[in-house]
N, C-alpha and C positions, 0 to 999 in steps of 0.2 A: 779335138774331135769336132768336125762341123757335121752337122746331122740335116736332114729335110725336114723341115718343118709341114707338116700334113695335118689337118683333119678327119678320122675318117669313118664313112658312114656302116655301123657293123648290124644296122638295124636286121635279125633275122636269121643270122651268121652265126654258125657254132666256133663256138673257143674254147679255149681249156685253161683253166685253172691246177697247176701240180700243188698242193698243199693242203692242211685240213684245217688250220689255225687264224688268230686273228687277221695278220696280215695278209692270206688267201681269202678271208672274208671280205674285208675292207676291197680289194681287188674285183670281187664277184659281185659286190653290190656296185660298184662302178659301169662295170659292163653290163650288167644288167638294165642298170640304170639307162645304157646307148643304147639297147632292145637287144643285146644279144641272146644267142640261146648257148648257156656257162652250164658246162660240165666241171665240174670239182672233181678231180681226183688224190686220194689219199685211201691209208690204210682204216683210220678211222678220222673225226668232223669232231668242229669243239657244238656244242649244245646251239649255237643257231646256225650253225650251216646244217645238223644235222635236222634244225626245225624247218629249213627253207626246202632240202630235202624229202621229205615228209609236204610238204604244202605243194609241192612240183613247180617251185620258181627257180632251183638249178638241179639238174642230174648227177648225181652222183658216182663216178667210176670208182666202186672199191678195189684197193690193193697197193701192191706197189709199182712203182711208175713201169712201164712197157712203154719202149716207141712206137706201138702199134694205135695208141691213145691218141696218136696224132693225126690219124688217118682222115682227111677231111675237114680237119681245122683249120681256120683261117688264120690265127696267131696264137699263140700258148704266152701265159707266165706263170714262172718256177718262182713261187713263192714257201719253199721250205726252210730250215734251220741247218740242212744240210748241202753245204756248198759242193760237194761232189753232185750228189741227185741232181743239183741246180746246172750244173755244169753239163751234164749228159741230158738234162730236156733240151739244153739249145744245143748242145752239138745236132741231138736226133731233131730239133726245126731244121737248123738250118741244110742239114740233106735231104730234106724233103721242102726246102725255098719256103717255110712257114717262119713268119716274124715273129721274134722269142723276146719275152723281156723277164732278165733276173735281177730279183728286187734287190737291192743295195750291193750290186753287181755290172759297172757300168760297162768293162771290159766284155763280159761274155752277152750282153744285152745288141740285138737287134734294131729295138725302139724301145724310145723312155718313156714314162708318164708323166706330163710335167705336173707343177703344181696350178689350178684349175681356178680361174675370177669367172661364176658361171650368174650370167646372164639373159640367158636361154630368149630368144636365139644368138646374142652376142655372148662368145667366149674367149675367154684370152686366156693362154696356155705359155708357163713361163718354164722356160729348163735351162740348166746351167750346162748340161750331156753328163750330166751323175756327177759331178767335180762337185759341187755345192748344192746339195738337196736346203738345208737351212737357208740358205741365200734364198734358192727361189720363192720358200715359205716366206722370207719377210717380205719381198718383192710382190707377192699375192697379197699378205698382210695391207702392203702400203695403196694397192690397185682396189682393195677391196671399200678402203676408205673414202678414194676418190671415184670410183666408178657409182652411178646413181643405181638403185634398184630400179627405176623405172624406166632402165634403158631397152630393156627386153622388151618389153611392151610396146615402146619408140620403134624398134625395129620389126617386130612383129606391123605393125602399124602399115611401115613403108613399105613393108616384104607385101602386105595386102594390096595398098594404093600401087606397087612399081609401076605397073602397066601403064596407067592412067599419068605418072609424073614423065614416063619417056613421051606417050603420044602428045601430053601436054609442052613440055620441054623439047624438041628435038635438038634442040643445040647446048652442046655441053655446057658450055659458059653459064647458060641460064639452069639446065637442071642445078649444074653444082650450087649455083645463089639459093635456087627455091630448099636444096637440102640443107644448106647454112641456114634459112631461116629455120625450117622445122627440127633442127636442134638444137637451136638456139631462143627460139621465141615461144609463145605461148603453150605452144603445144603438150611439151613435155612436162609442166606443170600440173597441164589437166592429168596424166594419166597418171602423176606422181599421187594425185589429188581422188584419183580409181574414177576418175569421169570420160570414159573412154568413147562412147559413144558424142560427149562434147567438142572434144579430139579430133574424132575421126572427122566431123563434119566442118569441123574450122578446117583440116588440110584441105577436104572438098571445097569450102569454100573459097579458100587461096589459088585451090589450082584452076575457079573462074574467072583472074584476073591476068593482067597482066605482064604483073610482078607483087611476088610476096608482098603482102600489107606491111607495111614498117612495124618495130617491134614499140607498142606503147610503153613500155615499162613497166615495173610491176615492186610489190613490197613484200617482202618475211619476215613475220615477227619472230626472233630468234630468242630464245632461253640461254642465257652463257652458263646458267648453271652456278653455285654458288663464289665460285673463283678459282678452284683449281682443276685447272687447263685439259686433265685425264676426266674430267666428268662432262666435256661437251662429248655432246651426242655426233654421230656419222652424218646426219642428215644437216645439222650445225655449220657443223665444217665445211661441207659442199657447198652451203649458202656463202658462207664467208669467202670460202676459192673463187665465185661467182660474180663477187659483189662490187660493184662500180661504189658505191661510197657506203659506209655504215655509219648509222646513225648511235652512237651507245649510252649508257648509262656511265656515270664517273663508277660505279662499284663493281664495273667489268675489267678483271683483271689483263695487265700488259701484257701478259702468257697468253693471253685467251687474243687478244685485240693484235695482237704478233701474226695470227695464223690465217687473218683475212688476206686477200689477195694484195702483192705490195703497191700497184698500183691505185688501189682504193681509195676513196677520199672518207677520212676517218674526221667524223663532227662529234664535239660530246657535246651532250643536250644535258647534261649535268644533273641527276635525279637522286643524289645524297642526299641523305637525312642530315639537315643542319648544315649543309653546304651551299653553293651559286647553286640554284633552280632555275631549271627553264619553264616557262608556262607549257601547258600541255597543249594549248591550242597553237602555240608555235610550235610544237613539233611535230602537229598534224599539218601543218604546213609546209615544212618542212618536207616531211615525207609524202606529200600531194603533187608539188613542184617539182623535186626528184623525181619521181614516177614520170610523170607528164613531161618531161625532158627525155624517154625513152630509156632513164638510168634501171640498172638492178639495183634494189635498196633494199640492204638489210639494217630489220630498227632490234640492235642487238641487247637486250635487257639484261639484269641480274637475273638468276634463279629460272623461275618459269613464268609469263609471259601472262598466263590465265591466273597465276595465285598472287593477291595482289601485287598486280604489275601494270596493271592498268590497259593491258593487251585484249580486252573486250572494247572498251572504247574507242583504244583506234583502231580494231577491225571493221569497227561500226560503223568510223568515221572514212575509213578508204572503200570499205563497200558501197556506201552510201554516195561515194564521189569516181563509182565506176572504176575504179581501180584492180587488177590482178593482185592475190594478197594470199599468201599461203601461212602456217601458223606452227613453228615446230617447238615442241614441247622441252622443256630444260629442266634439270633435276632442284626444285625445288630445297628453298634453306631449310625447313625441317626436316626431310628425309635426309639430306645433305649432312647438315648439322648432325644429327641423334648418331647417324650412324661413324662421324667421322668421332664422335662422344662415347660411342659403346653403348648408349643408350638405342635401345627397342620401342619404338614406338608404341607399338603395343606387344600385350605378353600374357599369353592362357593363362596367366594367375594373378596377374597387379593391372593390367590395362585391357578390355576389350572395343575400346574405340579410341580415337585419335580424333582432336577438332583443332582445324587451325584458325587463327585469332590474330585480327591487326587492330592493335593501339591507335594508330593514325588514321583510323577512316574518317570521315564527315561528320562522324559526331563523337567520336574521339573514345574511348574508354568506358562511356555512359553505351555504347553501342554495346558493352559487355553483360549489360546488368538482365542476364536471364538466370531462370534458378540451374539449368541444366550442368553450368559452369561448375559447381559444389559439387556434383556426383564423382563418388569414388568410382575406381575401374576406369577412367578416364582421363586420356592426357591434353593436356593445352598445350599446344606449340605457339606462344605467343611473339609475331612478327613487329617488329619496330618500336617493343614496349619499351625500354628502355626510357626514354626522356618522360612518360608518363607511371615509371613504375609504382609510386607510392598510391595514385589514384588507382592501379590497377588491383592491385596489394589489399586495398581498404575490399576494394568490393566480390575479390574472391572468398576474402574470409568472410564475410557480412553473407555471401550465398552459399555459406556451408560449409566451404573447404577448411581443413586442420591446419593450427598453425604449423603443425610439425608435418604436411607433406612436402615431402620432398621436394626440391628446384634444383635447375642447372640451367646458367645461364652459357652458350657457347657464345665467346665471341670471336669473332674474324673466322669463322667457320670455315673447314678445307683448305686455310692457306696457312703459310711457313709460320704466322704471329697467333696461329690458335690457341685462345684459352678455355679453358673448362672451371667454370669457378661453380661448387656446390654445395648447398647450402639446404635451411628449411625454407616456408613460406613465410612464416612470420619476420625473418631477417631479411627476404628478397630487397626490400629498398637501401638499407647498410651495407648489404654485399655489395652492391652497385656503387654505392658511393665509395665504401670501402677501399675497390679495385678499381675504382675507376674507368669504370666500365665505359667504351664508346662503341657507337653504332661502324659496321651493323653488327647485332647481336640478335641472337636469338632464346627464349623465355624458353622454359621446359618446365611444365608441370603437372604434377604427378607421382607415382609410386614407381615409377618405373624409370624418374630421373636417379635414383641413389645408385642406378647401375653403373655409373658414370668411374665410380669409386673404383668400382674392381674392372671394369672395360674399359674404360678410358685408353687409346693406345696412339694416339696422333695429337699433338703438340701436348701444352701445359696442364696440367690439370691441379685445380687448387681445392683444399676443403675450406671452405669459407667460416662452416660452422663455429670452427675453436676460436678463430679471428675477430667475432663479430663480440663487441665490447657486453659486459652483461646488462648495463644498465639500457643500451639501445636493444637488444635482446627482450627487455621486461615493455618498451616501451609498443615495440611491433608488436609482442602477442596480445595486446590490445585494439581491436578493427574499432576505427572510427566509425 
């Protein structure tokens, strides 16, 4: 079946809905949603048709279906459970030339509804002609991923300026370059960024030249998230699909660094704990040079970007060197961790705050020694502790906390070699040794780590406890 693919404006337009049930609702808030004026007909409305009824956002024809419902309609759909009823609202459209559509009914349908990527005012409308409803859902699914949210706004934008881009362009050749640049260059960063009024005045200013200003370049600091591939974000992924070269971390997983565009030029700047290290001031070079060659750079990090990642400094550092620099957030290794652990960060009875904690800052582990550390009801998520756990170990017990609170160390968190090894506090440097723990890993401590025992549900999960020798046992619950 080939169908015409149309648009069409129902702003105003009465229609008809045959049905009283969910999928007549779902239908009605649809059209509604185009500005129509929906009449629902049925014998009786499930509880919010008959609330929207009652508000006066659709009219309600009680009874059972009459042809005579159609009087004046511009299109009907038979949205009932009974395929006869359904069958006789579009016979009665189609002898009165009114376009009928029955829902999971492609033979007796008029027009389809496709499935809907709504970007207001860009929409893209996907139909298989009713052969494959799932199909077109993935197909939406996969449009949804790659389409930008702040494409609406981008066209909203142009639909405002057209006037002003034809009298300025009169020769196609050149409109179409001035539109490649404003979909392509700066522009649509601003409004992705909600600085629309920036936007607007950078197109004004392009359209008093020339020709489009060349596209400087620009940099996104990206979160890859802790490593597995289903936890990069939408707005992630788009960077990546974008991206003339990425700049990454070694702890960004090959699932993840797979998904950036194939032509990208893929650097690792190497930021392992206990591995090749690049200085940081080379990879703010790095990513200055890039830029300033007109490239898209994405600087792809573990985790997220703002929790130690060091993605304050170099926003600071391309801000301060004039650079375009956007900043998209990645699911953090605690939140990451706890939850691929079964552990709750926090919990209305064992935890009402969470603090997260790096071993490796500038002053290293001595940056830990506040008293606030010891309070119960409180979780540590401690990042990169690992090579430092025994100094860490000494000075939580020393600030209060029981040898016997709980620990779970996650390591390789979210990926196929995840461990879960749990333990007390007083064993936390044994465990480590014990299991051999290597980075990255992440510390959990608290009351709210023992949940790990019974939620634990993604890779290994070890109890440390019975493992940990007694005499090392006697020697921990001792704080230096």
């Amino acid at each position: 079946m080939k169908l015409y693919p149309l648009f069409a404006d129902m702003h105003g337009l009465p229609v008809l809905v045959v049905g009283g049930g969910s999928v007549a609702r779902r239908k009605a808030a649809a059209l509604c949603d185009a500005g129509a004026r929906v009449t629902v007909g049925a014998p009786r409305l499930d509880d919010e048709l008959a609330a929207q009824a009652v508000a006066g956002t659709i009219h309600w024809q009680r009874g059972e279906f009459a042809p005579g419902w159609l009087d004046g309609m511009w299109l009907v759909i038979a949205a009932t459970d009974d395929h006869a009823l359904n069958a006789a609202v579009a016979a009665a459209a189609d002898e009165r030339r009114i376009f009928a559509n029955v829902v999971d009914d492609a033979a007796c349908s008029r027009f389809h509804v496709p499935a809907v990527v709504d970007r207001s005012p860009l929409m893209v409308a996907i139909s298989t002609a009713g052969a494959a409803p799932a199909l077109a859902r993935r197909v939406r699914e996969t449009l949804e991923r790659v389409l930008d949210h702040a494409l609406g706004a981008l066209v909203t934008l142009a639909q405002r300026q057209r006037a002003q881009i034809v009298r300025r362009h009169e020769n196609l050749a050149g409109r179409r370059a001035f539109y490649d640049w404003l979909h392509d260059g700066p522009v649509l960063p601003l409004l992705r960024a909600a600085r629309e009024q920036e936007a607007e005045q950078l197109l004004l200013d392009a359209l008093c030249g020339d020709e489009p200003p060349p596209y400087k370049g620009s940099v996104v600091l990206v979160g890859a998230g802790p490593g597995h591939p289903g936890l990069l974000t939408l707005q992630a992924l788009r960077a990546l699909h974008t991206a003339d070269v990425v700049l990454h971390d070694q702890l960004v997983s090959g699932e993840i660094l797979a998904m950036a565009r194939r032509d990208a030029e893929r650097i690792d700047v190497g930021k392992r704990c206990g591995g090749r290290q690049m200085a940081q001031e080379q990879i703010h070079r790095l990513m200055l040079a890039h830029a300033r060659e007109g490239r898209r750079v994405v600087r792809l990090k573990g985790g997220d970007p703002f929790v130690f990642g060091r993605g304050g400094e170099e926003l600071a550092f391309l801000r301060r060197h004039g650079v375009a620099c956007e900043v998209v957030p990645g699911v953090t290794a605690a939140t990451a961790c706890a939850a691929f652990a079964g552990i709750p960060l926090t919990h209305r009875d064992q935890a009402q705050s969470v603090c997260l904690l790096t071993a490796h800052g500038k002053a290293g582990s001595d940056a830990l020694d506040v008293q606030a550390l010891g309070q119960r009801g409180q979780t540590l998520a401690v990042y990169m502790g690992v090579e430092r756990v025994d100094a860490l170990t000494a000075r939580l017990l020393a600030h209060g906390r029981a040898a016997d609170t709980p620990v779970a160390i996650v390591e390789n968190g979210s990926l196929p070699q995840q461990r879960v090894i749990v333990g007390v506090l007083a064993e936390l440097p044994a465990l480590v040794k014990t299991h051999a723990v290597g980075s990255p890993a992440l510390l959990i401590v608290g009351e709210v780590a023992a949940c790990a025992r019974e939620h634990a549900w993604f890779g290994e999960l070890v109890d440390g406890h019975a493992e940990v020798a007694p005499a090392a046992r006697t020697m921990q619950m001792e704080p230096a």
